[in-house]
N, C-alpha and C positions, 0 to 999 in steps of 0.2 A: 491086562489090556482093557482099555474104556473106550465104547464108542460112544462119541458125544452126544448125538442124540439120542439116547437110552438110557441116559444116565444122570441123576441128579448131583447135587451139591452135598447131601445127604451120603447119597453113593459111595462118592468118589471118597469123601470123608473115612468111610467104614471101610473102601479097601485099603487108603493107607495105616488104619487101626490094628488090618486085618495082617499087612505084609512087611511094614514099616519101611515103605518106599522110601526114597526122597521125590521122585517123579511118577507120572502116569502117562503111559503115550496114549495117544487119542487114534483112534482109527477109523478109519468109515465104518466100515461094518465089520460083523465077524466073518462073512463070506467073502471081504473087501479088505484083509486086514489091512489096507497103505494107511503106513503112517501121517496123521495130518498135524499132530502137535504134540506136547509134551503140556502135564498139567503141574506143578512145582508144588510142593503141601507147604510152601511159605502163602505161595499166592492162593491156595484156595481157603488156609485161614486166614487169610484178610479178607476175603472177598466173603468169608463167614460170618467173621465178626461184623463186617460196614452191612449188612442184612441184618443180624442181630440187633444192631446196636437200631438200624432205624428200624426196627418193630416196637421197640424200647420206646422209643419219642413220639411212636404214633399210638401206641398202647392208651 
């Protein structure tokens, strides 16, 4: 379980390292668990790499 604002890109990275999801649901809170999204570990390494890649160009 990830609740989005508590959670970095960092994060979410190491719990799919940690559980080898395919997905992550996103919740409000832990005392809130409703579901608000799902996070895909396709879409949060893109969204890794296009950060990576522009730290690269601004370096």
């Amino acid at each position: 379980m990830w609740s989005g604002s508590r959670c970095s890109i960092g994060d979410a990275l190491q719990s799919f390292l940690e559980h080898q999801d395919e997905g992550l649901p996103v919740v409000r809170s832990k005392s809130d668990p409703k579901l608000l999204h799902t996070v895909y570990k396709t879409s949060l390494l893109d969204a890794y790499f296009c950060l990576d890649r522009a730290q690269e160009l601004h370096a």
